[in-house]
N, C-alpha and C positions, 0 to 999 in steps of 0.2 A: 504494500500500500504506500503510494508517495502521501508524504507531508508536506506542509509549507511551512519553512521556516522563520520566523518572524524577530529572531535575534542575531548578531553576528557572534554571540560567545552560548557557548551549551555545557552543563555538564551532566553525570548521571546522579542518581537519587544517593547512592553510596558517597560520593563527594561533597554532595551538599548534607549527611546525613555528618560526615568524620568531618568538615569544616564548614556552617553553615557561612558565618561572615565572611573568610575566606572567600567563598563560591560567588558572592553576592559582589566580593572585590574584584573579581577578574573583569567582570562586566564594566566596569571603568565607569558606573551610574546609570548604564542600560539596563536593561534585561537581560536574563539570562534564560536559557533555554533546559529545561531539564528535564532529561530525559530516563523514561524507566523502560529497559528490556529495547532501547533504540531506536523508544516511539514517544515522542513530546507526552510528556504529561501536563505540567505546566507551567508558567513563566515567573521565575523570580524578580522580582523589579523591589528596586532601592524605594526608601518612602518619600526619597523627594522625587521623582520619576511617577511614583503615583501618583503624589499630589498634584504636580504640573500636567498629568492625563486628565486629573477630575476636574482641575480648572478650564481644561482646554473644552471638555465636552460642555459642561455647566457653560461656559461662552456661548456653545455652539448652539445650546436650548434657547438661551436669550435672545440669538441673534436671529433664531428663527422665529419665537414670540415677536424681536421687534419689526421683522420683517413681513408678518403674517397681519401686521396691525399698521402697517406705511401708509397704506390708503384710505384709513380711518378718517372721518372729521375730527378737528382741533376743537376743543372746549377751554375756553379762556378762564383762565382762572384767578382771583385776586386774593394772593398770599394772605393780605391781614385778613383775610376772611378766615379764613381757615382757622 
């Protein structure tokens, strides 16, 4: 069965099992790829690498909310009212 691979560093479950941090260093702040029996299980990612995905998508929600609402009417509003 081919895979697609989605990291340029991989290693297997036994490497990240005897060096967890280690494994996660090779990746240089990417992902890593790890692999059980020579088939991706799944991707180790640093927590600033996650954070910087969850901000990227949570962007990509906004910009589709604001983009789904462009040709909305404008409602004028006066601050001291509020």
């Amino acid at each position: 069965m081919t895979n697609i691979i989605l990291a340029e560093t991989s290693a297997s479950v036994s490497e990240l099992k005897k060096n967890p941090m280690g494994t996660v260093a090779v990746g240089g702040g990417f992902p890593v790829e790890i692999l059980k029996r020579n088939e991706p299980a799944f991707y180790c990612i640093p927590a600033k690498a996650y954070e910087a995905l969850i901000e990227k998508l949570e962007d990509m929600e906004l910009n589709a909310i604001a983009d789904a609402r462009e040709n909305q009417s404008e409602i004028k509003v006066n601050l001291a009212d509020l």
